[in-house]
Structures are given as structure tokens and as C-alpha cells.
Residue frames relative to the residue before (quaternion, step in Angstrom):
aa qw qx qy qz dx dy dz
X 1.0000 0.0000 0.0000 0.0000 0.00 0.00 0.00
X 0.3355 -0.6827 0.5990 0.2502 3.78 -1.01 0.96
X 0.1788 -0.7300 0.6224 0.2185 3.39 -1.26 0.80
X 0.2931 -0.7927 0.5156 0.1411 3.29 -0.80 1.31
X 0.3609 -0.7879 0.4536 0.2079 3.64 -0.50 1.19
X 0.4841 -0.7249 0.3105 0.3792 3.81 -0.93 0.83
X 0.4190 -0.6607 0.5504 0.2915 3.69 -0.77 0.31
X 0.2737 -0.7343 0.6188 -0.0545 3.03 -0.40 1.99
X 0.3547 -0.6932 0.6256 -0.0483 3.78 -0.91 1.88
X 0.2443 -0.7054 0.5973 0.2932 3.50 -0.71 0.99
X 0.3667 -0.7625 0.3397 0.4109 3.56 -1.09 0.25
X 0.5655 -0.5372 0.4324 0.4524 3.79 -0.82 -0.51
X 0.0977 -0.8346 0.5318 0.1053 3.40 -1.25 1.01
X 0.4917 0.6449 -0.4634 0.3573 2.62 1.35 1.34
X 0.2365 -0.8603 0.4306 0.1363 4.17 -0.39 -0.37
X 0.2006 -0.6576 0.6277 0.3652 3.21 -1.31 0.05
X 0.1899 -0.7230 0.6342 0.1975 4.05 -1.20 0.63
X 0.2836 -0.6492 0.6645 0.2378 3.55 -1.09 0.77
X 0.1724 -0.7867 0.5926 0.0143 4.07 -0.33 1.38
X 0.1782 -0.7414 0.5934 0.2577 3.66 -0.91 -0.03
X 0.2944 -0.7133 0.5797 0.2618 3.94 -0.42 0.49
X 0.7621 -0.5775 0.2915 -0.0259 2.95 -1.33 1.82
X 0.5286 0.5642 -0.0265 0.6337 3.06 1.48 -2.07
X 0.9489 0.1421 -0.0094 0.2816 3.93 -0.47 -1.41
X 0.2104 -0.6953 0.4672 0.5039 2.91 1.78 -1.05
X 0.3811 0.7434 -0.5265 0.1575 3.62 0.48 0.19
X 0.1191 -0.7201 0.6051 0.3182 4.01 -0.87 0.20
X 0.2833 -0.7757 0.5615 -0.0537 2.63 -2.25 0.33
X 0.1405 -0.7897 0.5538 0.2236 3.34 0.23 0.59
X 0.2812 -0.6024 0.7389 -0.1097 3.65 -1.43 1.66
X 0.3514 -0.5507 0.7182 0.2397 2.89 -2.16 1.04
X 0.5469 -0.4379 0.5725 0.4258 3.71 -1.40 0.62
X 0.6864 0.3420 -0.2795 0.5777 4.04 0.11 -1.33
X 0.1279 0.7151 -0.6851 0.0535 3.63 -0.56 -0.20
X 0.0820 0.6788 -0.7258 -0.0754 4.18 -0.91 0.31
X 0.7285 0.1696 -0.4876 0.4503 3.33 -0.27 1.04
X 0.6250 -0.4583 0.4829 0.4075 3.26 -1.93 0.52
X 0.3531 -0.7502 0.5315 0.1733 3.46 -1.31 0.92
X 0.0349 0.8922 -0.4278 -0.1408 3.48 -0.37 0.38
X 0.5404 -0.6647 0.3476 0.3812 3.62 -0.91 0.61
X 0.5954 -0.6883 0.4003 0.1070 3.04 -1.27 1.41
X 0.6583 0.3498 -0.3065 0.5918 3.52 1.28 -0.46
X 0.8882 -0.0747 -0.2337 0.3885 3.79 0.14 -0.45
X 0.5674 -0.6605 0.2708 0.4104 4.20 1.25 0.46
X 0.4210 0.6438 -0.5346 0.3499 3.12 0.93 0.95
X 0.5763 -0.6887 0.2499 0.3621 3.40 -0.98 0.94
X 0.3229 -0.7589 0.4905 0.2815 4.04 -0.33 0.12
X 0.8423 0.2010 0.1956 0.4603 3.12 0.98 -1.60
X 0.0211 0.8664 -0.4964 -0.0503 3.91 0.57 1.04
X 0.5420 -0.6171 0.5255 0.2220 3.69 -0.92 1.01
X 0.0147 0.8333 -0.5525 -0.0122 3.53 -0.73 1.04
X 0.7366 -0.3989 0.2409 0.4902 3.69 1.24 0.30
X 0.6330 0.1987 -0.0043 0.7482 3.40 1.40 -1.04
X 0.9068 -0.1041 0.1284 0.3878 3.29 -1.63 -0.74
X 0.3778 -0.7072 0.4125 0.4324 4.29 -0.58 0.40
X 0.4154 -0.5753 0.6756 0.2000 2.68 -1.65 0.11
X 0.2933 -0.8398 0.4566 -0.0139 3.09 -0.88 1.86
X 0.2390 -0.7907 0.5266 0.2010 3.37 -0.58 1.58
X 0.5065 0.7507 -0.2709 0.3264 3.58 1.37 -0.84
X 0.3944 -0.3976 0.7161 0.4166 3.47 -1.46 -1.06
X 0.4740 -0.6947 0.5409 0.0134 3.09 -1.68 1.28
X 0.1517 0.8244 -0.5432 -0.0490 3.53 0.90 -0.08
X 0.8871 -0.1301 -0.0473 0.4403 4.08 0.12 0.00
X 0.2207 -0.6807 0.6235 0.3150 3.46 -1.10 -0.23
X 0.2635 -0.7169 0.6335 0.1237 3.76 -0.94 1.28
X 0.2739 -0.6922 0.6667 0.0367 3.87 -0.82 1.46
């Protein structure tokens, strides 16, 4: 019998972040990589400001969705 070795997946270091906006309490689900400024959907304040790499979070973190 061939043993058949497992295929080892690299993971992602990227994410989605479920933020809450400061301003409304609204949430949002954010890309971790975002390149634009994110803004909040209920009142347009920014949540999330693009920094080249990962954002910077003006919000409240409230989870990270894997």
C-alpha cells in the first residue's frame, strides 16, 4: 500500500475584522489588507485608514472572522 502524504496548505495572513464605528456604533466587516480608507456605512466616518500593509483601526475591534 502507498502512503499518501497530507498536503500541508500555507495559511493566509490576511483577514476579514468585524470593527464597530466609534461615531454610530455601527459594525462592519473590513479586509485586514484593505487599500482604501474604509468608511462607516451608517454615518461616513472613517473606521479603518490604509497604511500600505495591514489597516489601521480607527474603530473598536470586536472580532476577527478566520
Amino acid at each position: 500500500m502507498v502512503k499518501r502524504e497530507r498536503l500541508m496548505l500555507p495559511k493566509p495572513r490576511s483577514s476579514f475584522l468585524l470593527i464597530q464605528c466609534s461615531n454610530c456604533s455601527n459594525e462592519q466587516v473590513v479586509f485586514s489588507n484593505a487599500t482604501m480608507l474604509v468608511k462607516c456605512n451608517g454615518c461616513g466616518a472613517p473606521i479603518a485608514q490604509n497604511t500600505g500593509g495591514r489597516v489601521k483601526i480607527l474603530g473598536t475591534l470586536l472580532k476577527r472572522l478566520d
